[in-house]
ZAKEBA-147135 format. One record per residue (C-alpha): x, y, z. Coordinates in steps of 0.05 Angstrom, whole numbers, padded with zeros to 5 digits. Layout:
<atom x="X" y="Y" z="Z"/>
...
This chain:
<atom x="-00629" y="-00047" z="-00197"/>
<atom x="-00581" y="-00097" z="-00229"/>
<atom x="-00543" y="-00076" z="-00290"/>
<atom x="-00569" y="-00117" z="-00359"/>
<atom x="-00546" y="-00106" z="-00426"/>
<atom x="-00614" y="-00070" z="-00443"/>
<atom x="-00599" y="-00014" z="-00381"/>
<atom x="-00526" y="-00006" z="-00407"/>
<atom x="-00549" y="00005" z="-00484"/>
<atom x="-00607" y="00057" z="-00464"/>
<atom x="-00547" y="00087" z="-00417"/>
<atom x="-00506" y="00090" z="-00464"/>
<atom x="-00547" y="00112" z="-00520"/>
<atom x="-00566" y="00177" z="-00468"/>
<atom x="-00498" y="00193" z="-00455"/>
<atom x="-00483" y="00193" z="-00523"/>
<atom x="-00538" y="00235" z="-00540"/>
<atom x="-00531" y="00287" z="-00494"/>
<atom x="-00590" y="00273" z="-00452"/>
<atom x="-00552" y="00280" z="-00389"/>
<atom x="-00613" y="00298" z="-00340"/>
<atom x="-00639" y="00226" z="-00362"/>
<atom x="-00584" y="00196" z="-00359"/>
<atom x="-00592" y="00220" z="-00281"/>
<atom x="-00649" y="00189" z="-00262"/>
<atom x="-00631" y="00119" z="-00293"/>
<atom x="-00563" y="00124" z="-00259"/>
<atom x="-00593" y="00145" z="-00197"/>
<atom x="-00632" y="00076" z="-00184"/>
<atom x="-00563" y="00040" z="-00203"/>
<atom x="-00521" y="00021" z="-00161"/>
<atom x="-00447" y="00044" z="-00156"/>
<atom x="-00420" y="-00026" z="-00167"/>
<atom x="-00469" y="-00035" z="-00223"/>
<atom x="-00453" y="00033" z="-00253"/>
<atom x="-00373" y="00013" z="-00255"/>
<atom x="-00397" y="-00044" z="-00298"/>
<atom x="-00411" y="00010" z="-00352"/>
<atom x="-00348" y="00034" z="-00369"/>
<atom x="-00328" y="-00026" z="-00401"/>
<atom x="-00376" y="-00015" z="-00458"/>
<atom x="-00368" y="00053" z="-00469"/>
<atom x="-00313" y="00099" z="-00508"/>
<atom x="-00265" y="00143" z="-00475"/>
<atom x="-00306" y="00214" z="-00489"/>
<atom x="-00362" y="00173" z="-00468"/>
<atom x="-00329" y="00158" z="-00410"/>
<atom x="-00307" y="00219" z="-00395"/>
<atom x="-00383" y="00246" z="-00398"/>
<atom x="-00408" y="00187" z="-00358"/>
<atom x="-00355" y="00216" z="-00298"/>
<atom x="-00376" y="00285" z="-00308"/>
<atom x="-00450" y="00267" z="-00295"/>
<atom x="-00431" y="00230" z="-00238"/>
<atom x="-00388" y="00282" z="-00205"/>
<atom x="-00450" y="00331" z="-00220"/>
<atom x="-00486" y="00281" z="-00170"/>
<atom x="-00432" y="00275" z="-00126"/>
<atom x="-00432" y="00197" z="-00134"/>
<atom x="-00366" y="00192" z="-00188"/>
<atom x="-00312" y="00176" z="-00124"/>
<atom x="-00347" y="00117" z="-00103"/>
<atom x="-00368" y="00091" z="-00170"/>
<atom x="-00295" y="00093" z="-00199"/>
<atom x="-00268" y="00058" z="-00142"/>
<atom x="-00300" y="-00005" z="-00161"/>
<atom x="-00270" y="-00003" z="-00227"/>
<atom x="-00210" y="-00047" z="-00252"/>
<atom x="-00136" y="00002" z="-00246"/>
<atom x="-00128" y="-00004" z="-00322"/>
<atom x="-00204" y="00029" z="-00335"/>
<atom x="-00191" y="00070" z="-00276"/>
<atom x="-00121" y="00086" z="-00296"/>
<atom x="-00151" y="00104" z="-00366"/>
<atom x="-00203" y="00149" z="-00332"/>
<atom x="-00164" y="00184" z="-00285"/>
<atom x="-00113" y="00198" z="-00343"/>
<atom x="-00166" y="00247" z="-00380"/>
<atom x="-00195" y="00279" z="-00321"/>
<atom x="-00160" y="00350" z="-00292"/>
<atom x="-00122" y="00357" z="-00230"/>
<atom x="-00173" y="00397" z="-00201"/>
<atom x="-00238" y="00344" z="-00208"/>
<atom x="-00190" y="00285" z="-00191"/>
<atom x="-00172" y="00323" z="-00129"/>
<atom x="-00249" y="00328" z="-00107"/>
<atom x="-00250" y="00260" z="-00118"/>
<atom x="-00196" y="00239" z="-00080"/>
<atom x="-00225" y="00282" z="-00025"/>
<atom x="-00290" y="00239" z="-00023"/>
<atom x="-00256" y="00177" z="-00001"/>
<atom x="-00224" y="00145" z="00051"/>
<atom x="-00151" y="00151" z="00060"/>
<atom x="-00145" y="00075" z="00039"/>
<atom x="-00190" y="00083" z="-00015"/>
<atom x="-00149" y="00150" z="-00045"/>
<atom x="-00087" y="00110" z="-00038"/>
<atom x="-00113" y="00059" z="-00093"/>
<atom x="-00137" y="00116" z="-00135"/>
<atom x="-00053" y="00144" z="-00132"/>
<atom x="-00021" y="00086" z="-00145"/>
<atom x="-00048" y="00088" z="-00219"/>
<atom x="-00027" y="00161" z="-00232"/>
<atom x="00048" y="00175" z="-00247"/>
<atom x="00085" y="00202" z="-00190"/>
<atom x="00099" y="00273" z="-00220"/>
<atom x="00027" y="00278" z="-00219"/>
<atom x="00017" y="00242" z="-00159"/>
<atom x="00050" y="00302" z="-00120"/>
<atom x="00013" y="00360" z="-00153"/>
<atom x="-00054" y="00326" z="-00122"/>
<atom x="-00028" y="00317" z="-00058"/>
<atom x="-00024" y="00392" z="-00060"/>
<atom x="-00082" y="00410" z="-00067"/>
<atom x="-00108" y="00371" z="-00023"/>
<atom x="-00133" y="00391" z="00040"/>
<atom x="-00073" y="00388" z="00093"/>
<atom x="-00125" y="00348" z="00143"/>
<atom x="-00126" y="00297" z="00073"/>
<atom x="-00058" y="00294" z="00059"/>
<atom x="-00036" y="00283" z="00125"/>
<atom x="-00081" y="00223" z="00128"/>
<atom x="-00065" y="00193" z="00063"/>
<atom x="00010" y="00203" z="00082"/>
<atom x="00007" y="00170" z="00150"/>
<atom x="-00006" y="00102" z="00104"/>
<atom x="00050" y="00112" z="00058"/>
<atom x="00101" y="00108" z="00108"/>
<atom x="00079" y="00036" z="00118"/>
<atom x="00104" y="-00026" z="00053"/>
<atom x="00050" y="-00034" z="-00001"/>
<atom x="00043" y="-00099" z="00022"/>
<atom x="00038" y="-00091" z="00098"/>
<atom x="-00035" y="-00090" z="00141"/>
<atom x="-00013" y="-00004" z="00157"/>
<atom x="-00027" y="00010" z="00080"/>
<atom x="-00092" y="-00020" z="00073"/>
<atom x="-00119" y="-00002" z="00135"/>
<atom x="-00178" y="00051" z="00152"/>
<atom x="-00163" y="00102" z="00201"/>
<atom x="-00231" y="00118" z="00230"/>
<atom x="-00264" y="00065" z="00270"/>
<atom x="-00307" y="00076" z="00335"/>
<atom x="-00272" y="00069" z="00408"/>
<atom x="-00295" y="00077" z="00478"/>
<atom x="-00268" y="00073" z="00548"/>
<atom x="-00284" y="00005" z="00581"/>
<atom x="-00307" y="00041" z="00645"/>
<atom x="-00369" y="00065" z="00606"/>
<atom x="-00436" y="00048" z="00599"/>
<atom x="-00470" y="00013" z="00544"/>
<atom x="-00513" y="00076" z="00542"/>
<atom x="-00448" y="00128" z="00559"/>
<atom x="-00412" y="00083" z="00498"/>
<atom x="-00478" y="00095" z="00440"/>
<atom x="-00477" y="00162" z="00456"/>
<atom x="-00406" y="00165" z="00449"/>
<atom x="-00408" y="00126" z="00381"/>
<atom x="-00472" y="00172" z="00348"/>
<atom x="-00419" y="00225" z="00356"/>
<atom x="-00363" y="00184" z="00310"/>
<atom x="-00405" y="00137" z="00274"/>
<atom x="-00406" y="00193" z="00208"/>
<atom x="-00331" y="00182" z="00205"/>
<atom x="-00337" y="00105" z="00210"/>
<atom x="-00317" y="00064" z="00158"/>
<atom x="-00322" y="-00009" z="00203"/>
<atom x="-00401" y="00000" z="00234"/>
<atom x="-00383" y="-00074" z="00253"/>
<atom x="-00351" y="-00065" z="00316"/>
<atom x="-00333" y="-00018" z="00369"/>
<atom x="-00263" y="-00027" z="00396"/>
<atom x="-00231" y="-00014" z="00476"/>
<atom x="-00184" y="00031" z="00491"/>
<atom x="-00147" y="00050" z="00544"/>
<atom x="-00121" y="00123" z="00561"/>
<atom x="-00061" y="00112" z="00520"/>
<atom x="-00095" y="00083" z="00457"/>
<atom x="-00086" y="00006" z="00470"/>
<atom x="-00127" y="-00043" z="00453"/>
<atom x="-00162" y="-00074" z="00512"/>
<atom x="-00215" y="-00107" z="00479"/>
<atom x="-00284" y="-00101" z="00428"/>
<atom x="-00353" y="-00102" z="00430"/>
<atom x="-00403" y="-00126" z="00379"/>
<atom x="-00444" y="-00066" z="00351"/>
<atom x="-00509" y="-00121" z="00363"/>
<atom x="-00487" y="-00134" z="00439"/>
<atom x="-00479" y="-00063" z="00449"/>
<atom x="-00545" y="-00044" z="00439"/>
<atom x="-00581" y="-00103" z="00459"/>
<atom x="-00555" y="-00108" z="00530"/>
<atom x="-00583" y="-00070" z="00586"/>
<atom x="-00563" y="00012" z="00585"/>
<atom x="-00528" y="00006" z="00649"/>
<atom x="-00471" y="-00055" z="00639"/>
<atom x="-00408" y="-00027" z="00632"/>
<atom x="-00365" y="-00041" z="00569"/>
<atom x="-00312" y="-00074" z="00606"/>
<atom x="-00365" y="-00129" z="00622"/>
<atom x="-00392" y="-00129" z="00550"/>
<atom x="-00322" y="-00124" z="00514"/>
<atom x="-00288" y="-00192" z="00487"/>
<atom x="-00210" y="-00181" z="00519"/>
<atom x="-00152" y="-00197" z="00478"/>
<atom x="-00188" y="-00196" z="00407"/>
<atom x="-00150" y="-00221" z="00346"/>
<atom x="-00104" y="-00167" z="00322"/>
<atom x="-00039" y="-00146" z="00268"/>
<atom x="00020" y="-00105" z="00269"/>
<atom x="00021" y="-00044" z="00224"/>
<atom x="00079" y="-00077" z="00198"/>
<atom x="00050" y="-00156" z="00182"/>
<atom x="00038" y="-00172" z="00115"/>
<atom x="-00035" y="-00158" z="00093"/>
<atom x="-00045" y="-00222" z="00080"/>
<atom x="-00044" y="-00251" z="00150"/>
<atom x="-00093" y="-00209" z="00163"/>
<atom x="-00143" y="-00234" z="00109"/>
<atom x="-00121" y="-00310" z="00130"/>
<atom x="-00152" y="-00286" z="00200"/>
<atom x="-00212" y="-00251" z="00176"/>
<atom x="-00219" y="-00322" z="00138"/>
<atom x="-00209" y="-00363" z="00192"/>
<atom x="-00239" y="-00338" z="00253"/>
<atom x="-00304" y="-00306" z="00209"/>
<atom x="-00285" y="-00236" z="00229"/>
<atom x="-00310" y="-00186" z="00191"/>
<atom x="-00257" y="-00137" z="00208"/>
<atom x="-00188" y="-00133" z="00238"/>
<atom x="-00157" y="-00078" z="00278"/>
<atom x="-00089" y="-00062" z="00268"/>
<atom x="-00041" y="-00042" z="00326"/>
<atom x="00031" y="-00023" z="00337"/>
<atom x="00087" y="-00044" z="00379"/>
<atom x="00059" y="-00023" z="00432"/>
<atom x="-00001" y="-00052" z="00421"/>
<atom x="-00036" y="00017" z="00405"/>
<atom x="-00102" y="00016" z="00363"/>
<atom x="-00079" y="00058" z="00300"/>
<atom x="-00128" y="00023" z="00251"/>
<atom x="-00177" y="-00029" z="00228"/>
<atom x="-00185" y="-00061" z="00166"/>
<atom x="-00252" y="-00063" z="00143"/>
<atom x="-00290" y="-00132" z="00110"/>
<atom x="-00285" y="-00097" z="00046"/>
<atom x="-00213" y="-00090" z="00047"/>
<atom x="-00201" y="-00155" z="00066"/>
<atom x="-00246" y="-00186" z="00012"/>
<atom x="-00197" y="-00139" z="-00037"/>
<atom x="-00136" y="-00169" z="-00010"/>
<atom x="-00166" y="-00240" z="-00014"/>
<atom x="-00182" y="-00232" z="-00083"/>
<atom x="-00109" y="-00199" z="-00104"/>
<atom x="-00074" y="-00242" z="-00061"/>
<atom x="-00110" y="-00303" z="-00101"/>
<atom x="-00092" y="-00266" z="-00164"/>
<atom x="-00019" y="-00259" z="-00152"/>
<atom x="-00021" y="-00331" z="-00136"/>
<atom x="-00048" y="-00356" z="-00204"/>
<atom x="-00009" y="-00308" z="-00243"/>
<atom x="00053" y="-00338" z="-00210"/>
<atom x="00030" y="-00407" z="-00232"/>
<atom x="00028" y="-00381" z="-00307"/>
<atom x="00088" y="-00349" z="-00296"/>
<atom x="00055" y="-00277" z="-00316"/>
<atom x="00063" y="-00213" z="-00272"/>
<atom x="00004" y="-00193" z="-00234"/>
<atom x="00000" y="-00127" z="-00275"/>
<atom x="-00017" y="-00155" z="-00339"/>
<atom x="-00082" y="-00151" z="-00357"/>
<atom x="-00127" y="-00172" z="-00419"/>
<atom x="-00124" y="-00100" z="-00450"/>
<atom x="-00054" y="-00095" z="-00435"/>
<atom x="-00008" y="-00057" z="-00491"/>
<atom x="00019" y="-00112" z="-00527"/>
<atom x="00097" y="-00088" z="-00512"/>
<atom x="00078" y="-00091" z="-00440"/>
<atom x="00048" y="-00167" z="-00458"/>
<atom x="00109" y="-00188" z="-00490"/>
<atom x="00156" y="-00153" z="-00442"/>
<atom x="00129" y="-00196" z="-00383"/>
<atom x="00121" y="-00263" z="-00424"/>
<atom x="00177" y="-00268" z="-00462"/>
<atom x="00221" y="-00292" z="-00409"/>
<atom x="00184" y="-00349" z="-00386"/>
<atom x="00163" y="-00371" z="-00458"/>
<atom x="00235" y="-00368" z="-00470"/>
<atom x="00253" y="-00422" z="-00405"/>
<atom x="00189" y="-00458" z="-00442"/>
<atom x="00219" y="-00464" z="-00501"/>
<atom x="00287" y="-00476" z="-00478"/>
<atom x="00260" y="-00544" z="-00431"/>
<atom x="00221" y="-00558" z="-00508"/>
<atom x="00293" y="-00565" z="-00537"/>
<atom x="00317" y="-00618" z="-00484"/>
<atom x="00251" y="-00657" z="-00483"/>
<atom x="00272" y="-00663" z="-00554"/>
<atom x="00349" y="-00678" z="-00543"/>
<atom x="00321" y="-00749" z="-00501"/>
<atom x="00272" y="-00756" z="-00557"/>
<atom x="00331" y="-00745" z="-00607"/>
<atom x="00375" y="-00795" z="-00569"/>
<atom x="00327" y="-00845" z="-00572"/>
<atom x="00323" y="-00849" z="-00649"/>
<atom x="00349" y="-00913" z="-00659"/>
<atom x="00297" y="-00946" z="-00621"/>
<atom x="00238" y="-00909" z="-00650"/>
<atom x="00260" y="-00926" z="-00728"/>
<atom x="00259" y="-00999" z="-00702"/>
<atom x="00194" y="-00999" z="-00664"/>
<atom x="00158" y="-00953" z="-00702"/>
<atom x="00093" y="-00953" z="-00659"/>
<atom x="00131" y="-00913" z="-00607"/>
<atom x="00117" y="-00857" z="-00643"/>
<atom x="00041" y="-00856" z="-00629"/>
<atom x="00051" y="-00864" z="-00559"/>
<atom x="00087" y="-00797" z="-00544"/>
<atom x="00040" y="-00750" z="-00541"/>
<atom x="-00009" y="-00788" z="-00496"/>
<atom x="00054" y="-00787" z="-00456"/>
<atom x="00078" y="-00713" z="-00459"/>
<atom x="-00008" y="-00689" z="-00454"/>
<atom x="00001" y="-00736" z="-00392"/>
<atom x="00050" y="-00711" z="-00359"/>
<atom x="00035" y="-00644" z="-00374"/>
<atom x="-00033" y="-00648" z="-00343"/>
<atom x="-00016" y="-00687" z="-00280"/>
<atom x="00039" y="-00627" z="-00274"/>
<atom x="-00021" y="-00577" z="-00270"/>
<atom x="-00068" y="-00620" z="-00219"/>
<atom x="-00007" y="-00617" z="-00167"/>
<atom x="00012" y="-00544" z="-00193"/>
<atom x="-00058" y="-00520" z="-00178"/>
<atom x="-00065" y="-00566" z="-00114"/>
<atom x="00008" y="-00540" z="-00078"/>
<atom x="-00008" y="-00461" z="-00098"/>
<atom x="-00076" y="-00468" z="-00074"/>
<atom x="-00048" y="-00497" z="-00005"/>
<atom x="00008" y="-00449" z="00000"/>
<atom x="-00046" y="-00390" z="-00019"/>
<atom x="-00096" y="-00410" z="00051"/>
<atom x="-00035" y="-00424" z="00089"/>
<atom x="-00050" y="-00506" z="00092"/>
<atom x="00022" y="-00525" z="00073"/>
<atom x="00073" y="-00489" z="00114"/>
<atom x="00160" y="-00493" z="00091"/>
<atom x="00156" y="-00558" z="00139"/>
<atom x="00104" y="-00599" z="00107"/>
<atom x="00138" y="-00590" z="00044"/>
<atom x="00185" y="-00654" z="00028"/>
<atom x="00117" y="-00685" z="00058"/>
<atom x="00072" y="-00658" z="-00005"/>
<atom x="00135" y="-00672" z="-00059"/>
<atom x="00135" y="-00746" z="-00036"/>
């Protein structure tokens, strides 16, 4: 049921209070998303006690990984190694690697150790790849068949991975050495006759990345060709992931983030509950180039003296022409970044959209 402000008082009030078994059987006809929502309203031992009854449920992994990283960071900060270790467990390797890039790296390394090996090895097959590149954000478990299957050879193949699956969207061809050949629609799959092979039902060549390309291309395909995942491949052209709709979405969203914080001139870590050193740390130097550009504007002013002591009315026409000028400036600011952020204005088009 969707979260109001009644349902996060009587939560909160329960938590509070102690009445955890309750608290249970409100949370457990919430949904996760809806449940993140609470942690804004509550206090940090509340918090904390909100986790612990999730975890009790075994529900607390993919509730705090819709949260915001400064609430999460916050979180994560009072739990133990050992709990934040179960909960790192519970999600995908993609998923985990959001949860560690909030804790500090000495502590970083004592979870990866106790961590299953089976775990670590898959969380540490996506660091090797940039922060920004498709190989980091990308799932590792997908379903795959052979195209000389049939579509009833290739279900039964897929009921034995589909537990693992994190992309139910698609089912993608491979070859005996792991390349891509091609991909089949989960809904043609099972709607076509049992005995057409894959290679028949597969679409060949399907849009792919490199493990190396900038995540963002990969949402700009998603975007553009309505694909609701994207598999991710080597040189070689070797299926080593996919990156799931939800992913994509996440990308979309920081990538559109990044891009407005640029405009301001703020870095993309600052946040409204940021300390307010951090705040002033990542301000200062662009209200300092603000102020700086104030001083000339009033330099021309300042040179222009003469003429405004004779013609006095100038005076009254200055700001109209300064709130102007200033708000033209934002129109094209907000038009250019906007193009530059959905890839309509490439480094060639650009005296074009100056003039």
């Amino acid at each position: 049921m969707p979260m109001t402000q009644t349902h996060s008082d009587y939560v909160r009030k329960l938590i509070s209070s102690g009445a955890k078994s309750r608290a249970i059987l409100v949370l457990e006809k919430m949904h996760p998303a809806d449940i993140a929502d609470l942690f804004g309203t509550l206090t940090p031992s509340e918090s904390t006690g909100l986790v612990e009854i999730l975890h009790s449920q075994k529900i607390a992994n993919k509730v705090l990984v819709e949260l915001p990283e400064g609430i999460l960071h916050d979180i994560l900060e009072r739990l133990d190694d050992e709990m934040t270790a179960e909960l790192l467990a519970g999600l995908e390797p993609n998923e985990a690697l959001a949860f560690l890039e909030v804790i500090p790296e000495e502590r970083r390394d004592v979870l990866m150790n106790i961590l299953s090996p089976l775990k670590r090895n898959r969380i540490e097959q996506l660091l090797i790849y940039p922060e920004d590149s498709a190989g980091y954000c990308m799932s590792t478990s997908y379903m795959s068949v052979k195209a000389d299957l049939t579509a009833a050879q290739a279900v039964e193949v897929i009921r034995e991975q589909s537990e693992d699956v994190d992309v139910p969207f698609y089912v993608y061809v491979t070859d005996d050495d792991g390349r891509l050949s091609g991909v089949v629609p989960l809904r043609r799959l099972v709607t076509c006759p049992q005995n057409t092979t894959i290679r028949k039902l597969m679409m060949a060549d399907p849009f792919t990345v490199n493990v190396n390309s900038d995540r963002e291309d990969a949402a700009l395909l998603a975007r553009k060709y309505d694909i609701m995942a994207i598999p991710v491949v080597d040189d070689n052209h070797r299926l080593v992931g996919v990156i799931p709709g939800d992913s994509l979405f996440d990308v979309i969203e920081e990538e559109a983030t990044e891009d407005m914080y640029r405009m301001a001139g703020l870095s993309e870590d600052d946040r409204i509950f940021s300390p307010v050193s951090t705040a002033f740390r990542q301000r200062f130097p662009w209200v300092w180039v603000n102020l700086f550009t104030a001083f000339i504007a009033s330099l021309v002013i300042r040179a222009f003296q003469g003429t405004i002591e004779s013609v006095a009315m100038l005076v009254a026409f200055m700001p109209i022409v300064a709130g102007m000028g200033g708000n033209t400036g934002n129109q094209s600011l907000i038009v250019i970044t906007r193009g530059i952020a959905l890839g309509e204005m490439e480094f060639s088009s650009s005296l074009k959209a100056i003039f």
